[in-house]
N, C-alpha and C positions, 0 to 999 in steps of 0.2 A: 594684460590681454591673455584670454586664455585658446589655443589652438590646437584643433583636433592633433593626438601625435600621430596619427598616424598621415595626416597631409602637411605635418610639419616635418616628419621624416621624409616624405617625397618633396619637399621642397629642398631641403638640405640636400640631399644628392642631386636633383636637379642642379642648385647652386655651387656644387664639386665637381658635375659634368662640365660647367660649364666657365669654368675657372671665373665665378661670382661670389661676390657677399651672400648671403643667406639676406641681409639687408635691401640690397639692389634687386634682388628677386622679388621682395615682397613688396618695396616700390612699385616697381615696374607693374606690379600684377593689380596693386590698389589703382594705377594711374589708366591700365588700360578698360577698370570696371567702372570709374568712373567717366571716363572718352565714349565707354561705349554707351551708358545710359543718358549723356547726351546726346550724342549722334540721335537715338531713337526718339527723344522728346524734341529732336529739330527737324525731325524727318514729317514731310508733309503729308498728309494724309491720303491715302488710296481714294479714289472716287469711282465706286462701282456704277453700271449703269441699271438704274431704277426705272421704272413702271408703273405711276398709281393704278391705270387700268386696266381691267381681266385681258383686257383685249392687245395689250402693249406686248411687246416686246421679253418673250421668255427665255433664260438661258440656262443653257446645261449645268452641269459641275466641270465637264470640262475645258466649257465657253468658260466659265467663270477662272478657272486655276490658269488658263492660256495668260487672259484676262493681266491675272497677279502678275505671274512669271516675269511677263512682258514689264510692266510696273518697275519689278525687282531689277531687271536688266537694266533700264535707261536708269534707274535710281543707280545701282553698282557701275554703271560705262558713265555717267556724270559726276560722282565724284570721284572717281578716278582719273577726268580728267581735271577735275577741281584742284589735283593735287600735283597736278604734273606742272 
């Protein structure tokens, strides 16, 4: 395996900061890239609200980002309490 030195030099002091294996850090850090690229292929999909006609329902950018936000929030306060 070959690793940039210079992010395997910040790993190594990371792992001396933090009285760790050089090993256990690279675990940890494989285990958390993995966790999270599930999380995202389990995460259900946003459902924006659409309009086939001219005449439907138009919304801003900031209707739309409130929209998300909102989304993001019940998605972050659900599983957090998923975990508790």
């Amino acid at each position: 395996m070959r690793i940039d030195e210079t992010l395997l030099n910040e790993a190594k002091a990371y792992a001396a900061r933090n009285g760790r294996s050089l090993n256990s850090v690279m675990e940890d850090a494989l285990r958390q890239l993995i966790n999270r690229s599930t999380e995202v292929a389990e995460r259900p999909p946003i459902k924006l609200p659409v309009s086939g006609s001219a005449s439907g329902p138009k919304l801003t950018w900031a209707e739309m980002k409130e929209i998300l936000e909102q989304e993001d929030i019940e998605r972050v306060l659900g599983a957090g309490h998923a975990h508790a």
